[in-house]
C-alpha positions as a printed Julia matrix, in Angstrom:
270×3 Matrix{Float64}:
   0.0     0.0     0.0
   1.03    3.45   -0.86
   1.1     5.9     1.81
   0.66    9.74    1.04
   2.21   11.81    3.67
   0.35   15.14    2.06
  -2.47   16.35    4.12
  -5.63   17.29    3.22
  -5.45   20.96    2.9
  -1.75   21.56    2.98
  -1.03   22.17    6.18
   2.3    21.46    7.42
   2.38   18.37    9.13
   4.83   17.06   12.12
   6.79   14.44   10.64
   7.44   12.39   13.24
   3.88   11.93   13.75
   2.11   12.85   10.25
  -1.58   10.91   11.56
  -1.4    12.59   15.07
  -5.62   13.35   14.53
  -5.96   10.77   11.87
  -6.09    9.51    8.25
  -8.36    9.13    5.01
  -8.16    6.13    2.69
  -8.76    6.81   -0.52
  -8.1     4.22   -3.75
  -6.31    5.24   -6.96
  -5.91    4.26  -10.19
  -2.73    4.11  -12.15
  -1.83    5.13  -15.79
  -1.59    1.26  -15.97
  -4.93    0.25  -14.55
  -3.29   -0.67  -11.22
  -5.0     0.47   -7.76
  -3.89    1.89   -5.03
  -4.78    2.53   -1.02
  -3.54    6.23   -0.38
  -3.43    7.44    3.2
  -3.93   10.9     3.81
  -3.41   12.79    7.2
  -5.88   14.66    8.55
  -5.98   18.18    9.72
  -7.34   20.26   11.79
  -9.71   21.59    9.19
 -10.93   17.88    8.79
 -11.44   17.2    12.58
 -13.97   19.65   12.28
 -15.48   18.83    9.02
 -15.03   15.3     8.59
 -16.31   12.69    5.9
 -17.59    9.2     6.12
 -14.53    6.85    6.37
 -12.53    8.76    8.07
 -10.46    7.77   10.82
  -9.73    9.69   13.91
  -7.44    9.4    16.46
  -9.28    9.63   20.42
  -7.86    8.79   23.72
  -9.11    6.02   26.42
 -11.06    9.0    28.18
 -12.82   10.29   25.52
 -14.44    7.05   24.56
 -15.25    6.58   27.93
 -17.13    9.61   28.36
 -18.66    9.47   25.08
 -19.93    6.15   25.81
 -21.37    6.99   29.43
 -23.17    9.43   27.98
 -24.35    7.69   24.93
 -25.48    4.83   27.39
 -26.97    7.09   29.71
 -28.49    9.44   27.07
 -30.12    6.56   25.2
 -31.37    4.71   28.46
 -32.85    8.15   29.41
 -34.91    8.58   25.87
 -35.73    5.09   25.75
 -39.62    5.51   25.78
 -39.12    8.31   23.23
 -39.72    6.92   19.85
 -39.25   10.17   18.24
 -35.46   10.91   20.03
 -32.44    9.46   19.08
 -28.87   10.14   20.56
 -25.56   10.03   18.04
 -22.37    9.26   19.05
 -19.68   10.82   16.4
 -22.4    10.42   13.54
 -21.68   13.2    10.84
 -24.37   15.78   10.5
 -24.68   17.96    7.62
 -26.81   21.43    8.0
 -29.22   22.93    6.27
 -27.35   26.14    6.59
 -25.89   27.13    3.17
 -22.25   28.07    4.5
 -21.2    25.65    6.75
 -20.2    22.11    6.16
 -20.89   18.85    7.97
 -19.55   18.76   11.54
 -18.77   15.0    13.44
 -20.13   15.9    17.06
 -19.19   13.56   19.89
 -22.88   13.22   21.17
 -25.98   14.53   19.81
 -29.48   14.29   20.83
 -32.05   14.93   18.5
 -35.83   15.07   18.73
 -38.9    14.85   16.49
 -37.19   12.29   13.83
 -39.85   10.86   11.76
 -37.1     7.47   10.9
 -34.66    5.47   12.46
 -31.85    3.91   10.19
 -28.48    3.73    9.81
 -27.22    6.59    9.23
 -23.94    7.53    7.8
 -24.84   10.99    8.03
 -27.82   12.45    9.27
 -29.17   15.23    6.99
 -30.7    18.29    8.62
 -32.63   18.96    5.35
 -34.06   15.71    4.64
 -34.73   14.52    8.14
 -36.42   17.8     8.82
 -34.96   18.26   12.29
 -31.87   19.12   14.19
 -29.66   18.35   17.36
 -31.18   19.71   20.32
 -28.3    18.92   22.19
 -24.19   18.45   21.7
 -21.75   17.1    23.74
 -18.27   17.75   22.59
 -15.01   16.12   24.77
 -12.21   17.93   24.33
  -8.82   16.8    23.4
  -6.0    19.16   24.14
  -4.26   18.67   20.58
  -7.89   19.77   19.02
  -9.3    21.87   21.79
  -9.28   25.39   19.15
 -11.87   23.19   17.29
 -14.4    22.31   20.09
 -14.01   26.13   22.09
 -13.87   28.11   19.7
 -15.01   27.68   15.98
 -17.93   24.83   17.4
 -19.38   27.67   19.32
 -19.84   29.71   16.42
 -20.56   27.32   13.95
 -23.11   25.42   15.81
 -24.47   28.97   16.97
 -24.73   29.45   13.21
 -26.92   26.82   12.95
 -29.28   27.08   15.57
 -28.26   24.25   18.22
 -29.7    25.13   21.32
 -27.9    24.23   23.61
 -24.01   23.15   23.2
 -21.64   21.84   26.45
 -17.44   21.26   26.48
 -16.1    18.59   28.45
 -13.48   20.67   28.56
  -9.61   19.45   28.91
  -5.9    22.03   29.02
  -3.27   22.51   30.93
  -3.16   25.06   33.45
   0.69   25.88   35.04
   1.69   22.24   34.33
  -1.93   20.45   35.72
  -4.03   19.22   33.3
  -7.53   20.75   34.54
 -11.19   19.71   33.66
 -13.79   22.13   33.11
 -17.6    21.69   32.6
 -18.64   25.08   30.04
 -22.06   25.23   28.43
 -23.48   27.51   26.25
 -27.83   27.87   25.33
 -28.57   30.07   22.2
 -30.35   33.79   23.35
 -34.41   34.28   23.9
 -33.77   36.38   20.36
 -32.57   33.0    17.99
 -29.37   31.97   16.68
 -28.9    35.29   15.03
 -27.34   36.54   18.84
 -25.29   33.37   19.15
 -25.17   31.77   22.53
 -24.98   32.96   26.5
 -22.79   31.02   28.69
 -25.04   28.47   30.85
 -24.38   29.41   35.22
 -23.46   25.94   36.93
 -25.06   25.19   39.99
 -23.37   25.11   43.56
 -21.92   21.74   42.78
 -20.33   22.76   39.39
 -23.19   21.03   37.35
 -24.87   22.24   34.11
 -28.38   21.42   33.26
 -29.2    19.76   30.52
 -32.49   20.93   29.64
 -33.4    18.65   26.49
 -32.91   15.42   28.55
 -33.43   16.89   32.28
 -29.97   15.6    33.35
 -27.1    17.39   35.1
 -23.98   16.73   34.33
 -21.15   17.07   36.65
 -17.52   15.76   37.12
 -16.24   13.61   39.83
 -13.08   13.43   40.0
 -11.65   11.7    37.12
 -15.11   10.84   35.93
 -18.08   12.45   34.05
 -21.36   12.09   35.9
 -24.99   12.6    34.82
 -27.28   13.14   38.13
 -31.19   12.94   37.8
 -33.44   15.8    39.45
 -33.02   15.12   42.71
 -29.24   14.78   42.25
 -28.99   11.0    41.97
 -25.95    9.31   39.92
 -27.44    8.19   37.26
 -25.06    5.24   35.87
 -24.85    3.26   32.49
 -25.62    0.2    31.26
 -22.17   -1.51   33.1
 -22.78    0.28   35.97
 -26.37   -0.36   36.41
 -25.88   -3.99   35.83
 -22.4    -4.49   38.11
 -24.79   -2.13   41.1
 -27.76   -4.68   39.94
 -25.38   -7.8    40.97
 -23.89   -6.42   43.65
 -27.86   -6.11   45.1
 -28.3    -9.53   44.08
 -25.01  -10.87   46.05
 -25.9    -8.73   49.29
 -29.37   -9.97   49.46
 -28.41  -13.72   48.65
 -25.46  -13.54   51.39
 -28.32  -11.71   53.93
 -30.69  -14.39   52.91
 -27.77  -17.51   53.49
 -27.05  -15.58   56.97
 -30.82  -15.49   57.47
 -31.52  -18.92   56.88
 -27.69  -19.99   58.79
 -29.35  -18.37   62.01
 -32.98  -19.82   61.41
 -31.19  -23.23   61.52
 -29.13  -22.53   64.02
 -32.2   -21.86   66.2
 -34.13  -24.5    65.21
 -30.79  -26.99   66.82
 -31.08  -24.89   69.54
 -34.78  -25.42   69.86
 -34.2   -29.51   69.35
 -31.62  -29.52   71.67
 -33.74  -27.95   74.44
 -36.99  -30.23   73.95
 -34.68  -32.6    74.04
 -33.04  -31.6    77.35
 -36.59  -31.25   79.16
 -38.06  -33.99   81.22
């Protein structure tokens, strides 16, 4: 296989590490009929417009987020028919000036279908994301903080929140930032979202907070409970089950103990 060490767009690539966000495969045919698999780094630019097929580079934590909240999201919307959540599905706008964008998560509402999307289609499903989740990674955190906000602004998401990830004096530091598009529409762009004593945001679309523990993400229900994913639900589920079969064994240990006791007595009287 040939691989092409050009990027996308041109942009000057580190060439110790030319795939550091990623690479599209793409085949080619030769003056003499022959094909080839070129790979071609990603940029920047493609991070935050990418196509189908491409592959991007994400770290332990961000899949783990992403797929708490997919789990959590989903389990939440679960008696929703109309509401589907999207975990880095590529949605193209109706908007006439902005290209598709590859959020982490998005929830979307009032969707006539369910298939398999490749990439869901503002203009032909007839609705948008109501909600996106973005995790940051440091080496593409210009993307998520600064052109998302105005591009998904632009087109009229309401409500947008940053896992957010950078290094502050040598400490990597975690920061919850969410941002809900102005009373007047999109055309005013968004006003930043006030946590709550705890440091969580509400998220309005799925009546969630979302907070961060330590070195995990957490979604609490209205009355502040964690609220945990499929894994979590089932390993608390069996962890129930143990307890109550251990205080059931201990139950029915001292039930026979008694009863010897009980024998031992009747037999003792005269």
């Amino acid at each position: 296989m040939k691989i092409a060490t050009n990027p996308t767009n041109g942009e000057i690539l580190d060439k110790k590490d030319p795939y550091r966000y990623g690479w599209r495969e793409a085949i080619r045919t030769l003056s003499d009929g022959t094909e080839i698999l070129e790979r071609t780094p990603l940029t920047l630019e493609d991070i935050l417009h990418p196509q189908v097929g491409d592959y991007r580079m994400h770290s332990d934590e961000h899949e783990r987020f992403c797929n708490y909240l997919y789990n959590v999201l989903s389990a939440r919307l679960a008696d929703e028919p109309d509401a589907v959540v999207l975990h880095d599905l590529r949605v193209a706008w109706a908007h006439p000036s902005l290209r598709a964008h590859g959020p982490d998560i998005a929830v979307i509402f009032n969707v006539r279908r369910h298939i398999n999307w490749s990439t869901f289609s503002e203009a032909e499903e007839g609705t948008k994301p109501s909600l996106i989740i973005e995790i940051v990674s440091p080496s593409t955190r210009s993307v998520d903080v600064v052109k998302k906000v105005d591009h998904y602004a632009r087109v009229g998401v309401p409500n947008y929140i940053i896992v957010d990830r950078f290094e502050r004096r040598g400490v990597m530091v975690r920061e919850l930032v969410g941002y809900r598009l102005t009373s007047d529409g999109y055309s005013d762009g968004y006003e930043e979202l006030s946590p709550n004593a705890d440091g969580w945001l509400w998220l309005d679309p799925v009546n969630l907070w979302l907070g961060l523990d330590g070195e995990d993400l957490v979604c609490y229900d209205e009355s502040g409970e964690a609220t945990l994913d499929y894994v979590g639900v089932t390993a608390a589920r069996a962890a129930a089950e143990a307890r109550a079969a251990a205080e059931a064994q201990a139950r029915a240990a001292a039930e026979e103990r008694i009863r010897q006791l009980e024998a031992e007595l009747q037999r003792r009287i005269p």
